[in-house]
PAPAMAR-888227 format. One record per atom (N, C-alpha, C): residue in three letters; x, y, z. Coordinates in steps of 0.2 Angstrom, whole numbers, padded with zeros to 4 digits, always signed. Example, Ala and Ser with C-alpha at 12.3 -4.5 7.8 and 13.67 -1.06 7.14 Angstrom:
<nodes>
Ala+0066-0028+0039 Ala+0062-0022+0039 Ala+0066-0016+0039 Ser+0064-0011+0035 Ser+0068-0005+0036 Ser+0064+0000+0039 
</nodes>
This chain:
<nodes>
Unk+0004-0006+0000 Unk+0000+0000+0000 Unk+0004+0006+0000 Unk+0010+0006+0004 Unk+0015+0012+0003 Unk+0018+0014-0001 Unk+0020+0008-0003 Unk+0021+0007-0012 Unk+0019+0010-0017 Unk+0010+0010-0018 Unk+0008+0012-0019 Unk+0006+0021-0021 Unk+0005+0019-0013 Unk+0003+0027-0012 Unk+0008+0033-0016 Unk+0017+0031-0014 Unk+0021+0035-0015 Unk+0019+0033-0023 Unk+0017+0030-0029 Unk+0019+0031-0035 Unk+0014+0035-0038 Unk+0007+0034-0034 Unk+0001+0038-0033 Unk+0002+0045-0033 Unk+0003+0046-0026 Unk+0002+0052-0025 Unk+0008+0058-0027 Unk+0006+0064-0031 Unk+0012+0067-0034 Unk+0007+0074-0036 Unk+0013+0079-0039 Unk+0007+0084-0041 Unk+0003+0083-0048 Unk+0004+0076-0050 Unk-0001+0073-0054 Unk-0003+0067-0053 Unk-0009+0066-0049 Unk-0011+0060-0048 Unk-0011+0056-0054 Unk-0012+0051-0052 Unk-0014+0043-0058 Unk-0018+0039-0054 Unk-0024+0036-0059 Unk-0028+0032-0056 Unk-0026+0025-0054 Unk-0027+0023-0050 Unk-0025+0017-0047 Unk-0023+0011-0053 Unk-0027+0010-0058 Unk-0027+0007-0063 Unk-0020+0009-0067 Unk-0019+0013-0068 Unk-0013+0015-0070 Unk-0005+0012-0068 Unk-0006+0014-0061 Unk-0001+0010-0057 Unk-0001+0001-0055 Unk-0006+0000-0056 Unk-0006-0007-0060 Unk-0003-0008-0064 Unk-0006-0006-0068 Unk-0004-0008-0078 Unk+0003-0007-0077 Unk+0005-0002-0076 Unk+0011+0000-0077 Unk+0017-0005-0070 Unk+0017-0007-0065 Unk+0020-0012-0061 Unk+0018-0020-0065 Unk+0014-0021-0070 Unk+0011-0030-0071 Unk+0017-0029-0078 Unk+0018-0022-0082 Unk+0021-0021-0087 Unk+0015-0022-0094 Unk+0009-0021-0094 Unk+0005-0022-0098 Unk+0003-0016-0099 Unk+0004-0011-0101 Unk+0004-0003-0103 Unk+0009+0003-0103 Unk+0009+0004-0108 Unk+0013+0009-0114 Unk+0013+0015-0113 Unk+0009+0018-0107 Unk+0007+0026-0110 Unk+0012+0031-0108 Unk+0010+0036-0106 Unk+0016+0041-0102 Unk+0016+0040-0097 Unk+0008+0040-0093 Unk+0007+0038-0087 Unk+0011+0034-0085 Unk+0014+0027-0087 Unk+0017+0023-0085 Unk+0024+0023-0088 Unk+0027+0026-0090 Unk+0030+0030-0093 Unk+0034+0033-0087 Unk+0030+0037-0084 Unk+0031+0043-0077 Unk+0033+0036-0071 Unk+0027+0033-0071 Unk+0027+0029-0065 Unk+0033+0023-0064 Unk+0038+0020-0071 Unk+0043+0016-0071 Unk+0050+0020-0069 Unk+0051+0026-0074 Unk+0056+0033-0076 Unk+0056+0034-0071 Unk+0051+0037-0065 Unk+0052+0040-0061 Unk+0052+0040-0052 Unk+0043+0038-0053 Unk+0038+0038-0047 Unk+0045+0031-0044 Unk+0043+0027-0046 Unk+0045+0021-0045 Unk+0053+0018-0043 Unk+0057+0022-0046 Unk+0064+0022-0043 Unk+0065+0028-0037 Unk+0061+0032-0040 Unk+0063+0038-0031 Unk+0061+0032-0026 Unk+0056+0028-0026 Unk+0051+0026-0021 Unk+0056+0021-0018 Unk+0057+0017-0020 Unk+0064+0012-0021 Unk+0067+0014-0017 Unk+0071+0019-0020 Unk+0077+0022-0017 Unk+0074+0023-0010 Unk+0071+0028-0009 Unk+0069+0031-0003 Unk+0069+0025+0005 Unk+0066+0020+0001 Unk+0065+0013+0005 Unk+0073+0006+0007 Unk+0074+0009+0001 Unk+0081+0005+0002 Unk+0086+0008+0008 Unk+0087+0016+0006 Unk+0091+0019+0007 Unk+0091+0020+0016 Unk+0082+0023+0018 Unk+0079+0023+0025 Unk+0080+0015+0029 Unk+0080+0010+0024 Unk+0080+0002+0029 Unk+0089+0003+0029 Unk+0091+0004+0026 Unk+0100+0003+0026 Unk+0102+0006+0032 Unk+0101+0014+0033 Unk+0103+0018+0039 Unk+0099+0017+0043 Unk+0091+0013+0045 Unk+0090+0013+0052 Unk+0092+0004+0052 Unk+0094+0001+0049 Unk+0097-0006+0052 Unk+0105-0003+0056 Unk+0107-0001+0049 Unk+0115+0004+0052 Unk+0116+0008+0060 Unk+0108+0013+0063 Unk+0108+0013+0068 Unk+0105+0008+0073 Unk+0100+0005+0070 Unk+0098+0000+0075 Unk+0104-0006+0080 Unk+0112-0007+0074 Unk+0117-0009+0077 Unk+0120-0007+0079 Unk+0123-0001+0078 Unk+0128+0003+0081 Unk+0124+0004+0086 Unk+0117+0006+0090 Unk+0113+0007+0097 Unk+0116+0001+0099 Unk+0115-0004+0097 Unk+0116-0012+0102 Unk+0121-0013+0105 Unk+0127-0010+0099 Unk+0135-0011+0101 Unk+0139-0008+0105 Unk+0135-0001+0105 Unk+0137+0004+0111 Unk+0132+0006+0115 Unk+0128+0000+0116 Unk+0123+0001+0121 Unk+0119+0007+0125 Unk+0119+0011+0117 Unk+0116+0019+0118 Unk+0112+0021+0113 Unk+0105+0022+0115 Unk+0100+0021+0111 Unk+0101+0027+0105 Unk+0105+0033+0108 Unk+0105+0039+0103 Unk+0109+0039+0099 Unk+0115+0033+0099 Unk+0120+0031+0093 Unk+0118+0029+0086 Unk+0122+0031+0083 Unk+0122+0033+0075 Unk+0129+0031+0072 Unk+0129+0029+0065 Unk+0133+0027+0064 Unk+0138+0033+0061 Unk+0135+0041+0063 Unk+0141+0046+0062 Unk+0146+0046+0069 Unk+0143+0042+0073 Unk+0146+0041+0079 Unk+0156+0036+0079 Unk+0154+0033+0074 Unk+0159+0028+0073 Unk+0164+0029+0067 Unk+0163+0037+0065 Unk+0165+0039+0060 Unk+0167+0034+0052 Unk+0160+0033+0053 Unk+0160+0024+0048 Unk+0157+0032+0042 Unk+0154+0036+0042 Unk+0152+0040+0037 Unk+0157+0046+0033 Unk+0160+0048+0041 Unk+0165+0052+0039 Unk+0172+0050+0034 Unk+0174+0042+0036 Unk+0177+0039+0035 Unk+0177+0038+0025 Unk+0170+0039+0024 Unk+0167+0037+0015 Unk+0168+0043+0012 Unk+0168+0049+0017 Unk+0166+0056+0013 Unk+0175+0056+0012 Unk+0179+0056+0017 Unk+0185+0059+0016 Unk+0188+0055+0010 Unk+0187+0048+0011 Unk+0190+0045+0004 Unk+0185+0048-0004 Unk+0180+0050-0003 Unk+0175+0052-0008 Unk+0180+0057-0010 Unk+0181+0062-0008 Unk+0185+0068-0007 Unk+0192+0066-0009 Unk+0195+0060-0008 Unk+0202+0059-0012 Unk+0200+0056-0016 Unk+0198+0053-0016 Unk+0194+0050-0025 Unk+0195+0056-0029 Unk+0190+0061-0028 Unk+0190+0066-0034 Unk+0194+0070-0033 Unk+0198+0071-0030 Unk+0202+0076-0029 Unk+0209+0074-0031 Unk+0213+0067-0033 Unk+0217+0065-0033 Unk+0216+0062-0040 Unk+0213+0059-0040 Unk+0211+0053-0046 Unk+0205+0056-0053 Unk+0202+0060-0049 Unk+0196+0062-0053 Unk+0189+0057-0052 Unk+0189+0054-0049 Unk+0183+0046-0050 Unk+0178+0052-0046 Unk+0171+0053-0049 Unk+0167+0057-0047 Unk+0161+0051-0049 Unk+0160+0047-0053 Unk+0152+0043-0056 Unk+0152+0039-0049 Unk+0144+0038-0049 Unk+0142+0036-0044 Unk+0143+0027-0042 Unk+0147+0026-0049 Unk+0150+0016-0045 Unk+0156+0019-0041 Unk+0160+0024-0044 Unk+0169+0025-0041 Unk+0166+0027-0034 Unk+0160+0032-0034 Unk+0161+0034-0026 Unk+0159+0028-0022 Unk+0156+0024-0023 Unk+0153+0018-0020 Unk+0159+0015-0019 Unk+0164+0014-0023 Unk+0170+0009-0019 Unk+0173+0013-0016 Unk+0174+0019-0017 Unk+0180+0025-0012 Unk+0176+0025-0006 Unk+0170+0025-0005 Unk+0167+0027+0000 Unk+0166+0018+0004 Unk+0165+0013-0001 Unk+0168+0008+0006 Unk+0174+0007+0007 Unk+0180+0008+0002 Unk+0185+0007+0007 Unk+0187+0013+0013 Unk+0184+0019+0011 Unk+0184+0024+0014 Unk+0182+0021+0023 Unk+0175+0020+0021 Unk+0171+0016+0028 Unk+0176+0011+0031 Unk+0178+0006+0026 Unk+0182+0001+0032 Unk+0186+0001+0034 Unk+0189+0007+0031 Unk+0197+0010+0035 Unk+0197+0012+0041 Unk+0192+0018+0042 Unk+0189+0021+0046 Unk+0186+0015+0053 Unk+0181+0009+0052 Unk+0180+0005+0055 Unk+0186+0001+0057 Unk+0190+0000+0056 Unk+0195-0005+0057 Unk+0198-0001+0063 Unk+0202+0008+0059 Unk+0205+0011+0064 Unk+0200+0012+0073 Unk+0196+0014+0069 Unk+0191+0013+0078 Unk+0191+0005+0082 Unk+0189+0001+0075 Unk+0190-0005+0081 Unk+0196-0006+0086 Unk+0202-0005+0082 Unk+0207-0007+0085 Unk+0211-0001+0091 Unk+0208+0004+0088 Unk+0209+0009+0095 Unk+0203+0008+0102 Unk+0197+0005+0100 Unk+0192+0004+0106 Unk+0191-0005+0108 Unk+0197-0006+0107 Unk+0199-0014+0108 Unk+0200-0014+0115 Unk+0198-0018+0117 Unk+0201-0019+0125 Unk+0204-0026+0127 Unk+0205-0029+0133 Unk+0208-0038+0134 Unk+0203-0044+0130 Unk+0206-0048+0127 Unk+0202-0052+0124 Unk+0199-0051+0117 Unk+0200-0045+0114 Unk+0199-0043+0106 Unk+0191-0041+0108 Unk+0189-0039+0113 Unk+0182-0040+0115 Unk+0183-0030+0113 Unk+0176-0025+0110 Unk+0178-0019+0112 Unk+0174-0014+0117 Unk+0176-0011+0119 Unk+0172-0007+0124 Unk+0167-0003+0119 Unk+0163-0001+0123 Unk+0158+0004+0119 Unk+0160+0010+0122 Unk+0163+0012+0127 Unk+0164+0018+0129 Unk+0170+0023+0122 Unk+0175+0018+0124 Unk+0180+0018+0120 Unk+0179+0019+0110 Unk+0174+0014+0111 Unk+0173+0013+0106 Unk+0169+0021+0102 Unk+0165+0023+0105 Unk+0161+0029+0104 Unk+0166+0035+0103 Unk+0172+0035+0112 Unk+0177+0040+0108 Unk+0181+0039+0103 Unk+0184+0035+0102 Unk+0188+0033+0097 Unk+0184+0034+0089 Unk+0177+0034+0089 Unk+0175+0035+0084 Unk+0174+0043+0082 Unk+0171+0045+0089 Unk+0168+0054+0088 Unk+0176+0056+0086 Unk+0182+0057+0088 Unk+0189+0058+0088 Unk+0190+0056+0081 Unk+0188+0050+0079 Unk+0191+0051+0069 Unk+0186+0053+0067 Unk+0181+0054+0068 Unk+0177+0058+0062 Unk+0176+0066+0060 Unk+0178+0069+0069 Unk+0183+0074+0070 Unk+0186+0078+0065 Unk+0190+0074+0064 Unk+0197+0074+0062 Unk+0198+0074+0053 Unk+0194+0067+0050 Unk+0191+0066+0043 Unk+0188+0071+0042 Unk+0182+0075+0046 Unk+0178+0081+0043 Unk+0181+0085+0042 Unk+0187+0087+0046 Unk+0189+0094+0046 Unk+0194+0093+0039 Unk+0198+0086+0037 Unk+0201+0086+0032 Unk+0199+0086+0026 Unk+0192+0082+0025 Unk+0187+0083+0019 Unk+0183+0091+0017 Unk+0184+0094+0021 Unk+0181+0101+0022 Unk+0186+0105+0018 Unk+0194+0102+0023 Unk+0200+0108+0021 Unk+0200+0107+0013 Unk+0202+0101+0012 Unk+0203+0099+0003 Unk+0197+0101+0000 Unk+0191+0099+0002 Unk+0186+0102-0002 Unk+0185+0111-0004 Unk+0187+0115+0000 Unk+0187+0121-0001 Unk+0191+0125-0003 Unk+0197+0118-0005 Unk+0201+0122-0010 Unk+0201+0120-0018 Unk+0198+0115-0019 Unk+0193+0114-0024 Unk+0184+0114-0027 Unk+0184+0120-0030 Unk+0176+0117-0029 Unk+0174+0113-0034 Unk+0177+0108-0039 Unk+0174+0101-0043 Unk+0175+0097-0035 Unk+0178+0098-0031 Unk+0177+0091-0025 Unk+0176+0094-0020 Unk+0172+0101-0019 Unk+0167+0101-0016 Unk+0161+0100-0016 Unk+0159+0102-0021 Unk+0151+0100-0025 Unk+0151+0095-0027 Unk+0156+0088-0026 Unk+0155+0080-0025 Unk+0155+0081-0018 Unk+0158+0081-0012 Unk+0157+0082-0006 Unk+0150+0084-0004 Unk+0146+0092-0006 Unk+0141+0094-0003 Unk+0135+0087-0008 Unk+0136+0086-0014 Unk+0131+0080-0017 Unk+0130+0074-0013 Unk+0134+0072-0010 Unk+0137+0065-0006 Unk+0133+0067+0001 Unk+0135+0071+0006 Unk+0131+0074+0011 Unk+0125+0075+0011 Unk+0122+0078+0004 Unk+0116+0080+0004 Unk+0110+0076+0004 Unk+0111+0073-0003 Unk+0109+0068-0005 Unk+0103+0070-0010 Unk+0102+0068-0014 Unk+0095+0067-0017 Unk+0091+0059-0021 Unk+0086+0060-0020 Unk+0081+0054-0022 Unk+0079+0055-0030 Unk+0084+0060-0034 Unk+0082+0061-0041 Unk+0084+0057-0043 Unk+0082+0051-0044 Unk+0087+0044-0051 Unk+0081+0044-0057 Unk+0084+0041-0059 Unk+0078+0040-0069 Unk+0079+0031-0069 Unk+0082+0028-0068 Unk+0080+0020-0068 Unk+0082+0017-0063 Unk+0078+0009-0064 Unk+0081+0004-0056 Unk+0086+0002-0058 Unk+0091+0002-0065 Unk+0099+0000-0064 Unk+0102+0003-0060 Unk+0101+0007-0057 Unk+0105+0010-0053 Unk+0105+0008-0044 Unk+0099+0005-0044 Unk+0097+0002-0037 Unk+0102-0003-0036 Unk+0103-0009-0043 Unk+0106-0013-0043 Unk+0111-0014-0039 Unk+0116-0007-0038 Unk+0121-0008-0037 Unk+0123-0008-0030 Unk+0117-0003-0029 Unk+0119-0007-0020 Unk+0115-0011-0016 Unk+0108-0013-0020 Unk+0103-0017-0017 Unk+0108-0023-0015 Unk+0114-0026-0018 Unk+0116-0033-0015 Unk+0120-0030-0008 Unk+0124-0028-0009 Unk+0128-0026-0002 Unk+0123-0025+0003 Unk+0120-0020+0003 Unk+0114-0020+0009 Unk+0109-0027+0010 Unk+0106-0030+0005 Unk+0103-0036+0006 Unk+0108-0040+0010 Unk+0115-0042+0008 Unk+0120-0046+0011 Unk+0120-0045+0019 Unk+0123-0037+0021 Unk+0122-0034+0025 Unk+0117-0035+0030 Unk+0112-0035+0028 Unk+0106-0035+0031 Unk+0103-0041+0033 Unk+0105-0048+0028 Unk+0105-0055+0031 Unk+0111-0056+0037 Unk+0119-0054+0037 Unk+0122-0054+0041 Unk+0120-0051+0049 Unk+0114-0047+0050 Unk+0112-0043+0054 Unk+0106-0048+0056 Unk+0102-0049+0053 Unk+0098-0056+0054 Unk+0102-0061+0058 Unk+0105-0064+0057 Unk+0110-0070+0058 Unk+0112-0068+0065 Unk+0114-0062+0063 Unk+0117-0059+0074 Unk+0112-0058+0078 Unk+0104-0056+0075 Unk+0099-0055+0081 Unk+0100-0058+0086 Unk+0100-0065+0088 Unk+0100-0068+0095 Unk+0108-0065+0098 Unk+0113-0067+0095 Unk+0119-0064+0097 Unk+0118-0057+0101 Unk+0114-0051+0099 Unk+0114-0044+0097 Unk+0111-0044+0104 Unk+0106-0048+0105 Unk+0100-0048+0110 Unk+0104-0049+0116 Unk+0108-0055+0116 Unk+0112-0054+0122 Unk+0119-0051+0124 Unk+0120-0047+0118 Unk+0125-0044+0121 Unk+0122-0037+0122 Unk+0116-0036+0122 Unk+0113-0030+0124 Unk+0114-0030+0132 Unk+0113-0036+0135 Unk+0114-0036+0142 Unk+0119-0035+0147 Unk+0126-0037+0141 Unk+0131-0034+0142 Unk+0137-0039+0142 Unk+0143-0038+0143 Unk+0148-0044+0139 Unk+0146-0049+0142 Unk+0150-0047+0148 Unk+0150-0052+0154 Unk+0144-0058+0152 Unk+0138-0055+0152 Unk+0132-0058+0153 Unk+0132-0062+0145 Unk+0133-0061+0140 Unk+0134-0063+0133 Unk+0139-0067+0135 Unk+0143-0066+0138 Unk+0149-0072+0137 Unk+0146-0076+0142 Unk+0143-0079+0145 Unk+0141-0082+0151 Unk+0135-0084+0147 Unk+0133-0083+0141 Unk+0128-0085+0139 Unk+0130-0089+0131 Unk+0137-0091+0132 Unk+0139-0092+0125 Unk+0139-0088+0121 Unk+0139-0081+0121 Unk+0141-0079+0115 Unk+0148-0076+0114 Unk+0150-0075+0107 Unk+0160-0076+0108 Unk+0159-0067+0103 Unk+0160-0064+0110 Unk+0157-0058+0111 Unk+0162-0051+0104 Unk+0167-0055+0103 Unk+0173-0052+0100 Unk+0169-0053+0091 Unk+0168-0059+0091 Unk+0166-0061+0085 Unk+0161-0056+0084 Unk+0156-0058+0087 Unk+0149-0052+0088 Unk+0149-0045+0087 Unk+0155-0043+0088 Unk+0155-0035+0090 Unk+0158-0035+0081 Unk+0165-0039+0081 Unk+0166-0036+0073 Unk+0161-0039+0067 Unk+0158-0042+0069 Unk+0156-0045+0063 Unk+0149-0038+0061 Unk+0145-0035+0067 Unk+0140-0032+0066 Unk+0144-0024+0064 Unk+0149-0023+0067 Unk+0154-0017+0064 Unk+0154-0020+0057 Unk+0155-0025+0053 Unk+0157-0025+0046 Unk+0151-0024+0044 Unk+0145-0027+0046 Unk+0138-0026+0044 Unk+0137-0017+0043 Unk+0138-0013+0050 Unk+0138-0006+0048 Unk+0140-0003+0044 Unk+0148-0006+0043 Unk+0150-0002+0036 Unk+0147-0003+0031 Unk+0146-0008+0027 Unk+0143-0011+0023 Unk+0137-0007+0018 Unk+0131-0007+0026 Unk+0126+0000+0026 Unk+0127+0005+0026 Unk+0133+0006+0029 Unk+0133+0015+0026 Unk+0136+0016+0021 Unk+0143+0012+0019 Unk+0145+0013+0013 Unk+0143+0012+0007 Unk+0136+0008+0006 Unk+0130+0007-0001 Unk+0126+0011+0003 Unk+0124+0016+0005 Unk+0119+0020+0004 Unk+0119+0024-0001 Unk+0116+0024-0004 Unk+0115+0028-0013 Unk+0118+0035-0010 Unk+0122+0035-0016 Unk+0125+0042-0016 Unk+0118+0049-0018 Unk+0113+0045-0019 Unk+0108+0050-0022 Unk+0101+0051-0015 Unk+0103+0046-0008 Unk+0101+0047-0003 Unk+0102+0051+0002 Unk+0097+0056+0006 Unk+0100+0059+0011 Unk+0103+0055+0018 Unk+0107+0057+0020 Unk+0111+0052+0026 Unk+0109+0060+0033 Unk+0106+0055+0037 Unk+0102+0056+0043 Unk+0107+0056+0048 Unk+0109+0063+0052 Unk+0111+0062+0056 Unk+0110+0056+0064 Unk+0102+0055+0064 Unk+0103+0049+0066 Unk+0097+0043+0063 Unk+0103+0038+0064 Unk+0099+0034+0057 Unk+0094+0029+0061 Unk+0092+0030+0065 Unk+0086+0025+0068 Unk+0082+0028+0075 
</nodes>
């Protein structure tokens, strides 16, 4: 029905029948036309983009056991803009596949350096640590992607594009490209609910309850990056994503 609605409603409605015809592929018109070209990939998008970042914060809340964390918390966002930023500033790669790799390896560089700085005994990592270690590199990232950015404006206006985001796409090829990392992404997140649920309680308690609390922590940090680094470059990114 929401599906729906969004293809429906617009500053030109279309009759319900329309938006049938036009989703079964049995009509030609403009109408359907508008509704495949346009209604139809925003909608998409909108919905991929929105379940990507509130999975992204629904785990990073679990991992730092703090309901108002977000995944610009772990510098997992700023980590994709800066490399976005040396992509085009360095190399030229500005089309929306190059920023998609820049920005995950952007992200997992940035994940990795926090994990291993918010590590504690056991490869188990603190949340405490773990949150500063993040807020302190993304800090740091922003203020670097800002400074390069504003000494060029072709790699600032990738940067402000990237940040800002928009829902303007014209076909579902382009969904393609990150639909699989987030579906991947999002199975892996599945797979760790019961893990997730008990280490919400707390390690000690997650280890006492069989879970191998180290594994659990990184494996849902790779899950985060994952979703923040496909999130369509044509999506707004929320400063809190759940």
């Amino acid at each position: 029905m929401r599906l729906h609605s969004a293809c429906w409603s617009a500053p030109k409605p279309l009759p319900a029948s329309v938006i049938v015809d036009a989703l079964s592929g049995t009509c030609q018109s403009a109408d359907c036309v508008i509704v495949l070209d346009a209604r139809l990939p925003r909608t998409l998008a909108g919905l991929l983009s929105g379940g990507a970042l509130g999975l992204a914060g629904a785990l990073m809340q679990t991992l730092t056991r703090n309901p108002l964390a977000d995944p610009g918390i772990l510098g997992v966002n700023s980590g994709a803009s800066f490399a976005i930023v040396l992509g085009a500033a360095l190399f030229g790669l500005t089309s929306p596949s190059e920023q998609l790799v820049m920005a995950f390896c952007g992200a997992l560089a940035a994940s990795l350096v926090v994990a291993f700085t918010g590590s504690q005994g056991g490869g188990q990592l603190s949340p405490v640590r773990l949150t500063l270690a993040g807020v302190a590199l993304a800090a740091v990232l922003e203020g670097l992607s800002n400074g390069i950015a504003l000494l060029n404006p072709d790699v600032y206006d990738q940067l402000r594009f990237w940040q800002a985001g928009s829902l303007d796409i014209r076909t579902l090829e382009t969904l393609k490209v990150v639909a699989i990392p987030v579906i991947i992404a999002a199975a892996v997140a599945l797979f760790l609910s019961r893990s997730l649920n008990s280490l919400s309680l707390g390690s000690d308690t997650a280890t006492a309850l069989g879970n191998r609390v180290a594994r659990t922590q990184l494996t849902g940090l790779l899950a985060i990056t994952i979703l923040c680094a496909a999130r369509p470059p044509w999506s707004v990114r929320s400063p809190l994503s759940a």
